[in-house]
KOLTIFI-170379 format. One record per residue (C-alpha): residue number from 1; x, y, z. Coordinates in nm, 4 decimals. Example, Ala and Ser with C-alpha at 12.3 -4.5 7.8 and 13.67 -1.06 7.14 Angstrom:
% residues 2
{1 {1.2300 -0.4500 0.7800}}
{2 {1.3670 -0.1060 0.7140}}
***
This chain:
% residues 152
{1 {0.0000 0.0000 0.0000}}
{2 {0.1666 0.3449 -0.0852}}
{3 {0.1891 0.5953 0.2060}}
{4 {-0.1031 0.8043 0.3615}}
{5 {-0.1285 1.1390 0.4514}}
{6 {-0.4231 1.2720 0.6404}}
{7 {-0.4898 1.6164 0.7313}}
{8 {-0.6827 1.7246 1.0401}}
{9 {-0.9088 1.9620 1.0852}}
{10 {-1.2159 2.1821 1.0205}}
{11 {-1.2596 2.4373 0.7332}}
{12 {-1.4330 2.6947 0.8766}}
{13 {-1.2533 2.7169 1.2163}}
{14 {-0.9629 2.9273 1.0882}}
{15 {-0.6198 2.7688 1.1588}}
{16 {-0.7332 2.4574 1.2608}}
{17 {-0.7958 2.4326 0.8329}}
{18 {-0.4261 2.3663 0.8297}}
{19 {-0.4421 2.0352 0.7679}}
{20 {-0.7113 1.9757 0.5460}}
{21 {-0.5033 2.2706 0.3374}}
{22 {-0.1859 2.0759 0.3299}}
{23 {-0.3701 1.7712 0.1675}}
{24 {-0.5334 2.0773 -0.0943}}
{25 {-0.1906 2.1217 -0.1777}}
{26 {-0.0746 1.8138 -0.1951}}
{27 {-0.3429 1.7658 -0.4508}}
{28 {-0.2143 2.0144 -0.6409}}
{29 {0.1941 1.9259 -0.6865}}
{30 {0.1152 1.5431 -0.7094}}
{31 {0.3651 1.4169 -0.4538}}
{32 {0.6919 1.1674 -0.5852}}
{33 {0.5378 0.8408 -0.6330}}
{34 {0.2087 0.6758 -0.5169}}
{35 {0.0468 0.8595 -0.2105}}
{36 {-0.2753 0.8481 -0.0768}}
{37 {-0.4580 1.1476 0.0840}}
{38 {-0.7375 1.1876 0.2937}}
{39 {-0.9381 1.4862 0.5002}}
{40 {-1.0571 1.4043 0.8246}}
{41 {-1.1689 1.5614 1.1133}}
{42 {-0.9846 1.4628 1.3948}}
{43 {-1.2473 1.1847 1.5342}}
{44 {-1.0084 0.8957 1.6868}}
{45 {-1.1628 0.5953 1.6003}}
{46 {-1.1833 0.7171 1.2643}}
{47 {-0.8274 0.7763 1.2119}}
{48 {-0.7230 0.4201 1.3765}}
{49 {-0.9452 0.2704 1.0354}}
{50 {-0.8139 0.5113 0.8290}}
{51 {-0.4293 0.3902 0.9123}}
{52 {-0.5061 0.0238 0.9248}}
{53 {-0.2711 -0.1695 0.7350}}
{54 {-0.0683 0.1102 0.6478}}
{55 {0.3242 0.0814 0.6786}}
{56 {0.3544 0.4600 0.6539}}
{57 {0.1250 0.7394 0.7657}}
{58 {0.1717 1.1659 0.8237}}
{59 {-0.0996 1.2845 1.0072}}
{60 {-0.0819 1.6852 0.9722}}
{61 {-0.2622 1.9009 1.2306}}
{62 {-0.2948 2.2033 1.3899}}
{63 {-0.1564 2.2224 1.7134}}
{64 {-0.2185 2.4597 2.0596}}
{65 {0.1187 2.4035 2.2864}}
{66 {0.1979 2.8238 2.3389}}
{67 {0.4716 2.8104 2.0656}}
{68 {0.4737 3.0870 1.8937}}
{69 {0.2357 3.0580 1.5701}}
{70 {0.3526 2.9142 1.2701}}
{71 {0.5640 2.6598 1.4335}}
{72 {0.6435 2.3005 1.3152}}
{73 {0.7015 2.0379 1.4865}}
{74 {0.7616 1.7005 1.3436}}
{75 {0.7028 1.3701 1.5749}}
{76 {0.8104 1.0304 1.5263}}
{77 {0.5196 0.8976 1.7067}}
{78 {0.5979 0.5073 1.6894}}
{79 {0.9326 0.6447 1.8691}}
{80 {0.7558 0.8884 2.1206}}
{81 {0.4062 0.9271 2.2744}}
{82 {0.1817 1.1885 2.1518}}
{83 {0.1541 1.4834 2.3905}}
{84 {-0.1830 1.4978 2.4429}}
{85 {-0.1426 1.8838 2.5559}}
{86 {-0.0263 1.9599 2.2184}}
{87 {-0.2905 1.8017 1.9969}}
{88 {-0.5958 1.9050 2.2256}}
{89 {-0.8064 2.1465 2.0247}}
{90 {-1.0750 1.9213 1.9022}}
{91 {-1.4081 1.8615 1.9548}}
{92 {-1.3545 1.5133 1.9829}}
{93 {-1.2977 1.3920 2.3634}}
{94 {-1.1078 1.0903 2.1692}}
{95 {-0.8785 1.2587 1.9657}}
{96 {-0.4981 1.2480 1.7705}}
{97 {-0.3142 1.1738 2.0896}}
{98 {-0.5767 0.9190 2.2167}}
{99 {-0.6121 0.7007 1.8703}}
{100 {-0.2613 0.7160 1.8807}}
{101 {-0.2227 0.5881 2.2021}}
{102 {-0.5181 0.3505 2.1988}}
{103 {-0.3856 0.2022 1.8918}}
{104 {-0.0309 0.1335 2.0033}}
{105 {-0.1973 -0.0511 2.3157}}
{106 {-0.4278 -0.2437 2.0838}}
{107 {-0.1135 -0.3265 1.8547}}
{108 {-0.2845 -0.1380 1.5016}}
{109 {-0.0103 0.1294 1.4932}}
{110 {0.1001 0.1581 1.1395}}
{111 {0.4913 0.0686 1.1316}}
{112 {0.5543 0.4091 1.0952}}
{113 {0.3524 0.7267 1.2211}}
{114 {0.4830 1.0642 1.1416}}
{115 {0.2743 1.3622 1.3056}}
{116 {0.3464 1.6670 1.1233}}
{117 {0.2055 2.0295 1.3928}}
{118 {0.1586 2.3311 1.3160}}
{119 {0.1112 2.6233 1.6032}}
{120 {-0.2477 2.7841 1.5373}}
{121 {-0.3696 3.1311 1.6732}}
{122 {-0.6721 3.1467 1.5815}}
{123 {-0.9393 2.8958 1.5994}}
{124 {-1.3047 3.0590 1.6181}}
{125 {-1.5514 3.0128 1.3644}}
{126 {-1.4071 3.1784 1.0339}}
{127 {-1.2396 3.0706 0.6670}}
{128 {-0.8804 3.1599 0.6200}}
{129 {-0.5396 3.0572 0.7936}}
{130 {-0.3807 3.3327 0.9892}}
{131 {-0.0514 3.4845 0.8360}}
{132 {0.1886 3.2986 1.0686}}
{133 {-0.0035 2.9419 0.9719}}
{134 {0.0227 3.0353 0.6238}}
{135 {0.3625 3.1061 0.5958}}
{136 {0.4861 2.8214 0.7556}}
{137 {0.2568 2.6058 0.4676}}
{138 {0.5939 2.5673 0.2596}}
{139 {0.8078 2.4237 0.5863}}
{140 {0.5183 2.2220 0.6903}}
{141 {0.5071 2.0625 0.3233}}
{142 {0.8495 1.9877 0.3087}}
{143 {0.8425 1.7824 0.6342}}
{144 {0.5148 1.5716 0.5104}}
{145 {0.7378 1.5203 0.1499}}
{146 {1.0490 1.4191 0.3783}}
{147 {0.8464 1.1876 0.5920}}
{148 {0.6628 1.0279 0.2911}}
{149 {0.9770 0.9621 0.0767}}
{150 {1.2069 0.8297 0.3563}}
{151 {1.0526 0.4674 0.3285}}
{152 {0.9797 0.1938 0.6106}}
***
């Protein structure tokens, strides 16, 4: 199965778009070889299916830690646990840094999991990424490339 990116997050809540903008654009280059993308919202169990029997998935999101704006961080989460503090804004009570950690429990981790954060600022009702989030699109990008090309 080729790689899968998913991108969290909801439209119309500002930078928490970020993800579901990074799979836009990945649309629109058409990635190095065979990758699948998908949108999703965030919903644990949802993402667990979505990764089943995947050897490699980046899971791009928006994230709330008091960085300033705009940051990236890139997680190896097979390596490391998902700070749930980081990946908390969602309306979901089961969440990024739940599936993640519900899944390696249950043993349906994918054998790798690269988590791909950006720092939000703004995340009330509204369309549009915030200046910071959208300049830090290009960085963001090249980490999802990076993770998808390194192989297993």
């Amino acid at each position: 199965m080729p790689p899968l990116v998913i991108g969290i997050g909801h439209r119309l809540r500002q930078d928490d778009a970020v993800g579901p903008t990074v799979i836009d654009q990945l649309r629109a280059v058409s990635p190095d070889g065979p990758v699948d993308l998908l949108e999703l919202s965030g919903e644990g169990a949802g993402l667990i299916e979505a990764w089943d029997g995947r050897e490699t998935v980046v899971v791009v999101d928006a994230t709330r830690s008091g960085r300033p704006p705009g940051t990236v961080v890139t997680l190896d989460a097979i390596a490391n646990p998902c700070p749930a503090d980081v990946f908390r804004h969602s309306s979901h009570q089961f969440g990024l840094a739940a599936a993640i950690e519900t899944a390696r429990v249950l043993g349906r981790l994918p054998r790798r999991l690269i988590v791909v954060g950006i720092e939000g600022a703004q995340f009330g009702f509204g369309d549009g990424l915030t200046l910071a989030v959208a300049d830090a699109l290009e960085d963001a990008m090249a980490q999802v490339r990076a993770a998808v090309t390194a192989g297993p």
